[in-house]
N, C-alpha and C positions, 0 to 999 in steps of 0.2 A: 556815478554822478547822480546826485538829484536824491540820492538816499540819506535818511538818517544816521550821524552818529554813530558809532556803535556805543554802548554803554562803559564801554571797556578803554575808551577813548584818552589818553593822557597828552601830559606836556611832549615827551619824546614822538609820539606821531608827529604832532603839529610842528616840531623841531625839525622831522628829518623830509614832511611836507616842505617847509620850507627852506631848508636847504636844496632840495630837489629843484624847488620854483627857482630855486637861485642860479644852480646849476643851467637850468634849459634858458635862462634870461641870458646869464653872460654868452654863451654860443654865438647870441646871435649876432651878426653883422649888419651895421653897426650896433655897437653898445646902447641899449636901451637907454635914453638921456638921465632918465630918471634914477632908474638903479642907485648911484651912487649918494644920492641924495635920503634914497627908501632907506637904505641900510643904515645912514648914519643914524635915521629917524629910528626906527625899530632898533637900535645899540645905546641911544640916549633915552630911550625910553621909560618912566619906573610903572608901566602895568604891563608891557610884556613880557613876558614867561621867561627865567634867566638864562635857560639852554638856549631858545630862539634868541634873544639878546647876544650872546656868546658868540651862533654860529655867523649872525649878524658882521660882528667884529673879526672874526676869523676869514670875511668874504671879502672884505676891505679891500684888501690887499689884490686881489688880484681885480680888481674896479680900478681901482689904482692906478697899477701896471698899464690901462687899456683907458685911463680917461683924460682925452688931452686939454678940457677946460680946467688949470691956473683955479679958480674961484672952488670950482667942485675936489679938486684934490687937499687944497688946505680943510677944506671939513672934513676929509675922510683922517685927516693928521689930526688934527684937534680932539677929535672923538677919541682915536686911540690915547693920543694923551692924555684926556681926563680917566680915561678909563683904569688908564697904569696908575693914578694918582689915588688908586683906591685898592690898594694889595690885598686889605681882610677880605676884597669878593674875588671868587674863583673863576672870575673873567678877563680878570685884570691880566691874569698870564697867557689868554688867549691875543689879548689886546699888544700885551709885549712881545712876544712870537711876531707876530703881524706887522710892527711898527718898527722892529729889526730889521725883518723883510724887504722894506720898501728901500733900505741901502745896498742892497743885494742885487743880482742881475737875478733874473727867474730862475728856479730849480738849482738855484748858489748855494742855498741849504738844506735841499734833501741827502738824507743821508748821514746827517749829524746827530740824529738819534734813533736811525734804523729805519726810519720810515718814510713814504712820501712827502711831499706837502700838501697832497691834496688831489682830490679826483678828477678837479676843475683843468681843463684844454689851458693851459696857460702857455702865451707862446715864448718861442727859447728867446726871444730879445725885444725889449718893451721899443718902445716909442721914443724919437731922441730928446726928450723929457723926461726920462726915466731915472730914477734914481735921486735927481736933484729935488730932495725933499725942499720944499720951502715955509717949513714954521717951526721946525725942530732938526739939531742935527747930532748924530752919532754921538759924540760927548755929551751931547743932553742926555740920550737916553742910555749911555753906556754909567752914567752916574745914577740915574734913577735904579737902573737894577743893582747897583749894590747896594744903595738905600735899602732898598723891597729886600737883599739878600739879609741885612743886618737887623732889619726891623723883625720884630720880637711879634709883633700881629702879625704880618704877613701871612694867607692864607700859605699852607703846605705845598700846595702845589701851585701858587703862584711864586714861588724861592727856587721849585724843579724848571720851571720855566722860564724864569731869570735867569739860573745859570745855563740854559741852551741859550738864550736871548744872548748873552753874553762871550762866547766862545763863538756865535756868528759876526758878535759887531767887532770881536778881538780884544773885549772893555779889557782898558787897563785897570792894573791892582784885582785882576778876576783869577788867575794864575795863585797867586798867595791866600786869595779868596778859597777857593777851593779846595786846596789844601789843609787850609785851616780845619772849614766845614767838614770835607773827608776824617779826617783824623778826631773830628768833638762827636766820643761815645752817646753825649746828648741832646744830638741832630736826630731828627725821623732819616730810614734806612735809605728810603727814597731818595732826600736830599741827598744824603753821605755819598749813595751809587751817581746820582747826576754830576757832583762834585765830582767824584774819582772818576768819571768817564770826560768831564771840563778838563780836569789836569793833561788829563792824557793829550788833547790835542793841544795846548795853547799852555803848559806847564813847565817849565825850568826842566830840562832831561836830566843833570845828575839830582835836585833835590827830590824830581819826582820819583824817579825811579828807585830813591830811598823812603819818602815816606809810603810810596805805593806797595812797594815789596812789605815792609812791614804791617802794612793792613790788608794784605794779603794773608796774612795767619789766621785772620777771622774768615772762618769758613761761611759766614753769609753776605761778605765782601771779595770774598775771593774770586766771585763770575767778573766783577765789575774789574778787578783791576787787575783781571788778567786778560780782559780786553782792551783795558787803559793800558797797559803796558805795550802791549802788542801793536797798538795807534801809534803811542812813544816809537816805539821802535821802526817804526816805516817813516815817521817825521825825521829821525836821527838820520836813516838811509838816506833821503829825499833832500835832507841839507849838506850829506856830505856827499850829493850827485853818485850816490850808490844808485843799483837797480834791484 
């Protein structure tokens, strides 16, 4: 404290700074009034740093979950929205991740791509406010991410984060979406594995299970959709009340 800088000083300290400040704010009980209003300000912002912008948009969501003023929740929806409306910046799929979310109960989506949702104490059941988004709903935004999937700018990894976004909200026409993607040699690999890991959960079991097997031959699609398969296969269990 009270010292200088180091010279060596970047955007990612100031990033995971702030993240950190975010982390010790939400804890507190109550919710800092403020927060939710900081965050929108710092994610709309065009002079700060895009990581901090980013992790900004990534916090929403759980401000969200925990803020019961009506007026302060439709800004943290707006912001995500404009923010999805901008796919070529590699925010936009933090913004759709997060804006999926809020039709979710908490911790509804960890685990859909292997990972937590995040470090933040989120509790296992919002507030009986939760959930009923009010400025945008599921078919908005399950229509927006096939746009962002289809559109040709679309940053790379905001299409890998559309199709999670997508497989959470259950987007219809996202099933033959993926398919498609998975099987076009001239998708990045990335997209193709996120596509063949979508199928898996939320895909047609006989057509998946045929175009999946067959891209299954390329040995650098082969992890992907022999874990898509293997998802298939406990959904098939799980419908036909197998154990």
């Amino acid at each position: 404290m009270g010292k200088p800088l180091p010279a060596s000083y970047q955007e990612g300290d100031a990033a995971a700074i702030f993240n950190e400040l975010v982390n010790l704010l939400f804890r507190q009980r109550p919710l800092p009034e403020p927060l939710g209003e900081t965050l929108v300000r710092v994610a709309s912002s065009t002079t700060a740093a895009p990581l901090i912008r980013d992790y900004a948009l990534q916090q929403m969501v759980y401000v969200w979950w925990r803020e019961p003023r009506l007026p302060q929740r439709e800004a943290i929806e707006k912001a995500l929205w404009q923010a999805i409306k901008q796919p070529e910046r590699e925010m936009a799929g933090s913004a759709l991740l997060a804006l999926a979310r809020l039709f979710l109960p908490p911790r509804a989506s960890s685990g859909l791509d292997g990972k937590p949702l995040t470090s933040l104490d989120v509790p296992e059941s919002p507030d009986a406010a939760g959930r009923q988004v009010a400025t945008v709903t599921s078919q908005e935004v399950s229509s927006e991410i096939l746009k962002i999937l289809r559109n040709k700018k679309s940053h790379p990894a905001v299409r890998v984060s559309a199709m999670r976004a997508g497989v959470m909200l259950g987007a219809p026409q996202l099933p033959e979406e993926a398919l498609k993607i998975a099987a076009d040699p001239q998708r990045e690999l990335q997209l193709r594995m996120a596509a063949i890991s979508a199928a898996g959960f939320v895909g047609n079991p006989d057509l998946t299970t045929k175009v999946l097997s067959k891209l299954s031959e390329n040995p650098l699609l082969k992890p992907a959709t022999d874990e898509a398969l293997k998802m298939l296969g406990l959904r098939i269990k799980a419908e036909n009340g197998q154990r």
